[in-house]
C-alpha positions as protocol buffer text, in pm:
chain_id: "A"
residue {
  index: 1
  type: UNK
  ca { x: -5473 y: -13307 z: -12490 }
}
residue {
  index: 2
  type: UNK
  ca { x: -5397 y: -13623 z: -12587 }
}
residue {
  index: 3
  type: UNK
  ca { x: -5727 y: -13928 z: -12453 }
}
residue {
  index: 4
  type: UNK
  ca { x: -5525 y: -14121 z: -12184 }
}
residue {
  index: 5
  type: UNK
  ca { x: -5695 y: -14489 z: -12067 }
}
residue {
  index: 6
  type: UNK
  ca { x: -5832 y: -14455 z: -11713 }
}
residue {
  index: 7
  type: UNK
  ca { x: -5531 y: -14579 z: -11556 }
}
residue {
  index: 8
  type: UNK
  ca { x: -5720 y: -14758 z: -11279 }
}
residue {
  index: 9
  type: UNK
  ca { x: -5927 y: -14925 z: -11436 }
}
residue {
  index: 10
  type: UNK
  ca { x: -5822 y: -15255 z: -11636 }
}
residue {
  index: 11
  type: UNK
  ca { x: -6116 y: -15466 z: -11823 }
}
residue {
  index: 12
  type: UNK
  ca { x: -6225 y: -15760 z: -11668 }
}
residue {
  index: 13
  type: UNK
  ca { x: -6305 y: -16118 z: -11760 }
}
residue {
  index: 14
  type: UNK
  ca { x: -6596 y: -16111 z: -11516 }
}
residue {
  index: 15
  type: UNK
  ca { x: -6794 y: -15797 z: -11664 }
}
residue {
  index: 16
  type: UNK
  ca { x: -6968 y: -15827 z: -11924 }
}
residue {
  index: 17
  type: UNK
  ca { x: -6772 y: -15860 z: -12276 }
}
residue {
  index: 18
  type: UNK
  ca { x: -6746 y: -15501 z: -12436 }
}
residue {
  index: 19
  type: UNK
  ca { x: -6938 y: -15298 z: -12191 }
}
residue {
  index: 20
  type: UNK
  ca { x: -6969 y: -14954 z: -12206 }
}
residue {
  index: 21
  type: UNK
  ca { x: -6681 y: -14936 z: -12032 }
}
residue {
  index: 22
  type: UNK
  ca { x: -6446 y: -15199 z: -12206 }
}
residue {
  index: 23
  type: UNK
  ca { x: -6546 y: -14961 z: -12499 }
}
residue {
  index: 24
  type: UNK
  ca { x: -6432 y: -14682 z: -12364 }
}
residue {
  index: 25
  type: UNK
  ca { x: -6120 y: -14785 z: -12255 }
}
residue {
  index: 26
  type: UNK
  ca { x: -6004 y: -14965 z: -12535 }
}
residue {
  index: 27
  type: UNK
  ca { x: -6101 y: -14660 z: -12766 }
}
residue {
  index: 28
  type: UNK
  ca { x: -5834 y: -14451 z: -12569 }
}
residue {
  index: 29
  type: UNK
  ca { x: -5607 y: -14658 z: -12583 }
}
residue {
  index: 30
  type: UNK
  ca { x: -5640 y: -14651 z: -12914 }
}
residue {
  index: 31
  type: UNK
  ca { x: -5682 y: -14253 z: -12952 }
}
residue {
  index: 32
  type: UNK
  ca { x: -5393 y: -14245 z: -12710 }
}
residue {
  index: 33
  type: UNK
  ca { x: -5184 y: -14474 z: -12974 }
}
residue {
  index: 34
  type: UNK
  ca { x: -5262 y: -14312 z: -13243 }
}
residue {
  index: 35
  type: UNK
  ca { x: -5186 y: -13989 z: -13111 }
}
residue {
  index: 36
  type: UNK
  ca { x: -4854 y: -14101 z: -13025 }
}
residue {
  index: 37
  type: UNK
  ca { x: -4716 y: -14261 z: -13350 }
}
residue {
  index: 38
  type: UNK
  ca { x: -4866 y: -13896 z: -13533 }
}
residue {
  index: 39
  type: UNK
  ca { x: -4616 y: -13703 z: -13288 }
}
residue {
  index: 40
  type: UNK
  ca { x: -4333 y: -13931 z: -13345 }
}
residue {
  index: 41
  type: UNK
  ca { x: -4379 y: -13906 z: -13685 }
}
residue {
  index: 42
  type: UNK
  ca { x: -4413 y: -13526 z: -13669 }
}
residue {
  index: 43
  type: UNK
  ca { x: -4085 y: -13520 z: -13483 }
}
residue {
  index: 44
  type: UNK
  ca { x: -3957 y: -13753 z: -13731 }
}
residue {
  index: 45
  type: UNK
  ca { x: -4030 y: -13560 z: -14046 }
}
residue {
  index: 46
  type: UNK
  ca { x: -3892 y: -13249 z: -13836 }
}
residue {
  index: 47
  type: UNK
  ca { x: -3523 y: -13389 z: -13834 }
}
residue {
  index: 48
  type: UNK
  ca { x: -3531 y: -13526 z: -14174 }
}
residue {
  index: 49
  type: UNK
  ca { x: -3610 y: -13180 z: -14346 }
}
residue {
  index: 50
  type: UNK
  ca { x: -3383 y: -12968 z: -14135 }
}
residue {
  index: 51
  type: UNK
  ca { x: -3083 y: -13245 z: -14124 }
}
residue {
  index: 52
  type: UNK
  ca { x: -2822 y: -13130 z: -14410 }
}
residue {
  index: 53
  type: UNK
  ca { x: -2773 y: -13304 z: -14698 }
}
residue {
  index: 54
  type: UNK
  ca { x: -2431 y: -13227 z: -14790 }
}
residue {
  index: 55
  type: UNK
  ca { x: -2248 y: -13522 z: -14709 }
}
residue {
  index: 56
  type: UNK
  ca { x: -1912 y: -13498 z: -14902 }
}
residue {
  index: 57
  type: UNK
  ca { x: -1769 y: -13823 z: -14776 }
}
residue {
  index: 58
  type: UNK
  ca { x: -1908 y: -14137 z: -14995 }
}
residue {
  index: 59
  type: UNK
  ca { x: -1944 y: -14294 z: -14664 }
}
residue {
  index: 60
  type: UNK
  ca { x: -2127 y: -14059 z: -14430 }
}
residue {
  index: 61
  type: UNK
  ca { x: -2361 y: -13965 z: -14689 }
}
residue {
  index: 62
  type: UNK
  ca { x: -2412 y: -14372 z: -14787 }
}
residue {
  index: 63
  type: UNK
  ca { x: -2497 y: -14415 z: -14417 }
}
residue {
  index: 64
  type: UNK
  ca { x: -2720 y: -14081 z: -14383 }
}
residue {
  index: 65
  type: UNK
  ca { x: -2942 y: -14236 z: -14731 }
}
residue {
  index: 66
  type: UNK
  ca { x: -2927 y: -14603 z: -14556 }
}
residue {
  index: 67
  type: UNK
  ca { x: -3074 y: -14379 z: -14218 }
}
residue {
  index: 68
  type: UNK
  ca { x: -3332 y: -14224 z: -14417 }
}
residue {
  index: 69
  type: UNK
  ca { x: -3449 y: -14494 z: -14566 }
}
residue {
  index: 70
  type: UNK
  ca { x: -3488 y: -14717 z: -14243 }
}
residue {
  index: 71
  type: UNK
  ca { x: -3669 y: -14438 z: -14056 }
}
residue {
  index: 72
  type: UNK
  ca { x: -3924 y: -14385 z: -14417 }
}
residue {
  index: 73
  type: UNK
  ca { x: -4014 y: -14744 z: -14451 }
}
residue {
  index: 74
  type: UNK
  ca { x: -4032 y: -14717 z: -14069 }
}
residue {
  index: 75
  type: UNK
  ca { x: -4304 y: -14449 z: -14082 }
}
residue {
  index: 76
  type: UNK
  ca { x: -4457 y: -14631 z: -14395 }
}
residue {
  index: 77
  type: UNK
  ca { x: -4534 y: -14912 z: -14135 }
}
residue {
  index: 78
  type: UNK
  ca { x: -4678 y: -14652 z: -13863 }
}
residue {
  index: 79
  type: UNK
  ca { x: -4867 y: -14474 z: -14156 }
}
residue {
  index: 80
  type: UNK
  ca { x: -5071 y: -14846 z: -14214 }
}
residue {
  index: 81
  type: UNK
  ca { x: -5054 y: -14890 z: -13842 }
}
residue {
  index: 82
  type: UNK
  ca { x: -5271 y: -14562 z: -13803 }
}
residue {
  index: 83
  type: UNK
  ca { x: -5494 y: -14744 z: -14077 }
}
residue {
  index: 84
  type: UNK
  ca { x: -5552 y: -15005 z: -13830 }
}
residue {
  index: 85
  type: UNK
  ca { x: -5588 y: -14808 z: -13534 }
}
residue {
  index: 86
  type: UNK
  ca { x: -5856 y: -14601 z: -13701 }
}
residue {
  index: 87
  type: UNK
  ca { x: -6034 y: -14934 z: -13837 }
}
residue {
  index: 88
  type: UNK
  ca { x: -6069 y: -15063 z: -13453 }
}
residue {
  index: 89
  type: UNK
  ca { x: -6187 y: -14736 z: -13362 }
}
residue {
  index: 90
  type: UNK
  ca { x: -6468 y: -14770 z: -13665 }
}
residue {
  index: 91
  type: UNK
  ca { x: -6553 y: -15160 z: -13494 }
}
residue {
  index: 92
  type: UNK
  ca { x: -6580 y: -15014 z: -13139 }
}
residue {
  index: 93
  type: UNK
  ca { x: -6846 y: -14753 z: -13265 }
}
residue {
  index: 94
  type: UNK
  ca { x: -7026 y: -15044 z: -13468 }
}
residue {
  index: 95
  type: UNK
  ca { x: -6982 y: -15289 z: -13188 }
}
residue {
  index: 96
  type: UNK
  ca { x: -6759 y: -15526 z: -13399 }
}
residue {
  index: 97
  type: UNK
  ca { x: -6513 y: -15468 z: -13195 }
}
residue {
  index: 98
  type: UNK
  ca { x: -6328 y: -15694 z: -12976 }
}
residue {
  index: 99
  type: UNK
  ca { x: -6524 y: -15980 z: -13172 }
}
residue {
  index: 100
  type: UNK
  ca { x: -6315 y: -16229 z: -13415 }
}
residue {
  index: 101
  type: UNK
  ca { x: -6397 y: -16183 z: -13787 }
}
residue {
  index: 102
  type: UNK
  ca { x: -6377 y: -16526 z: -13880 }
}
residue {
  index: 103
  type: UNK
  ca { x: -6540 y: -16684 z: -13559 }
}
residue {
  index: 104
  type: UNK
  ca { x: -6724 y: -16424 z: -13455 }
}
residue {
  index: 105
  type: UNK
  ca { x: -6599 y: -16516 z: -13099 }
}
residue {
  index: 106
  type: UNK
  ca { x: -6513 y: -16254 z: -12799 }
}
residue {
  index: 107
  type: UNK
  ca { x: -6125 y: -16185 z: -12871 }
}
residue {
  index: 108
  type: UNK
  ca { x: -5986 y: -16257 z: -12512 }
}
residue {
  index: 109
  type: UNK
  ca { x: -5916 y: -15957 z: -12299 }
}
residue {
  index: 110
  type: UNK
  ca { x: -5554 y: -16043 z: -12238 }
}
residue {
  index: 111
  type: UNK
  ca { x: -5506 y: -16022 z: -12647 }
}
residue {
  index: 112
  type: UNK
  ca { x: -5665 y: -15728 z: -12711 }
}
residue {
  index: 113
  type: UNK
  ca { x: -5506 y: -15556 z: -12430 }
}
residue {
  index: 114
  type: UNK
  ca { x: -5136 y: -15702 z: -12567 }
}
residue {
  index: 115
  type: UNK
  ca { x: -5283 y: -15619 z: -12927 }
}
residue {
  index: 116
  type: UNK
  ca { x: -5594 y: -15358 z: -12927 }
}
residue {
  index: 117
  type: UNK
  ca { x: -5589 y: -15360 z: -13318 }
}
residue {
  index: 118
  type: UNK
  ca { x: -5634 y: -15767 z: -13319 }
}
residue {
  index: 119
  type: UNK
  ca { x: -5926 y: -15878 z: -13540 }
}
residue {
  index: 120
  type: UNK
  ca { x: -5884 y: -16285 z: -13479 }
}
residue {
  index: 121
  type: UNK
  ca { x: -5902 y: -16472 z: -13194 }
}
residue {
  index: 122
  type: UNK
  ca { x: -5553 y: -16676 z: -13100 }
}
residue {
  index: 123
  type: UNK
  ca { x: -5705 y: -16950 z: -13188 }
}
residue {
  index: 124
  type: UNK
  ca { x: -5799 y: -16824 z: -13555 }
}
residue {
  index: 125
  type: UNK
  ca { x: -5449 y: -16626 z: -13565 }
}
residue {
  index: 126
  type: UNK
  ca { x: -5277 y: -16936 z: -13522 }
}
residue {
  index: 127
  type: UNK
  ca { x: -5459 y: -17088 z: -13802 }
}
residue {
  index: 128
  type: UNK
  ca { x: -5420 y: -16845 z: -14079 }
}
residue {
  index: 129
  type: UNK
  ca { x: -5070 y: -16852 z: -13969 }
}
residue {
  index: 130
  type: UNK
  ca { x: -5025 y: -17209 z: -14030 }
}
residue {
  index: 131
  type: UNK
  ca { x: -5227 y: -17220 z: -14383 }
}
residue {
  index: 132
  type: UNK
  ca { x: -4972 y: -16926 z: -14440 }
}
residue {
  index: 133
  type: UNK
  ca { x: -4696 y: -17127 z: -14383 }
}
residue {
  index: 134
  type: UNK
  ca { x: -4863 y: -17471 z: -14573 }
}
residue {
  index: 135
  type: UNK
  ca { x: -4929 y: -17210 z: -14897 }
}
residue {
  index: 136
  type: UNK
  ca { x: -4558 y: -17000 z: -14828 }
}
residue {
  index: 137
  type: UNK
  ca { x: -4372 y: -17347 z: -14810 }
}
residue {
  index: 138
  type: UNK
  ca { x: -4530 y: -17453 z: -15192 }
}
């Protein structure tokens, strides 16, 4: 039974910042995301082992190996998603969470709902982003 978020109930600027509640919520959403990308990926690896591999036409069976290898790196990317996911999950049980690592500043609601795994403010975001760019453009 997969952890659903209470669906009435949405966080609150004017409660206290990670409440008991907040907490809650936001760790099942995150159980709740998790869960989902594991099925898909279950589902996933499902149709790749029973699809046939005997393409005899160059061109289906380039297109079938280009397929494959969108949907792999695609679960690669869900795989380090899940990594994520379970490292919010760790903050909310240490009470990190929802707090910016570099600031140490409440992460606004509005972000964390858009983005439960964020670990910066939007403020902090933006600024890695541009010293990314400044060191990328070099």
């Amino acid at each position: 039974m997969a952890l659903q978020p209470d669906s009435d109930y949405r966080p609150l600027e004017s409660e206290p910042f990670m409440n008991d509640r907040q907490r809650d919520y936001f760790r099942r959403k995150l159980i709740a995301w998790r869960e989902e990308i594991i099925r898909e990926s279950r589902e996933t690896l499902t149709v790749l082992q029973t699809e046939k591999e005997n393409h005899p036409d160059l061109t289906d069976r380039a297109s079938f190996e280009t397929d494959r290898a969108v949907e792999l790196r695609a679960r690669d990317r869900q795989r380090k998603l899940i990594a994520k996911i379970n490292s919010a999950i760790a903050r909310i049980e240490d009470g990190s969470y929802g707090y910016c690592e570099e600031t140490g500043e409440p992460i606004s609601l509005k972000r964390l709902e858009a983005r439960p795994i964020a670990t910066l403010s939007i403020e902090a975001q933006e600024r890695h982003e541009r010293n990314e760019k400044v060191y990328r453009d070099d």
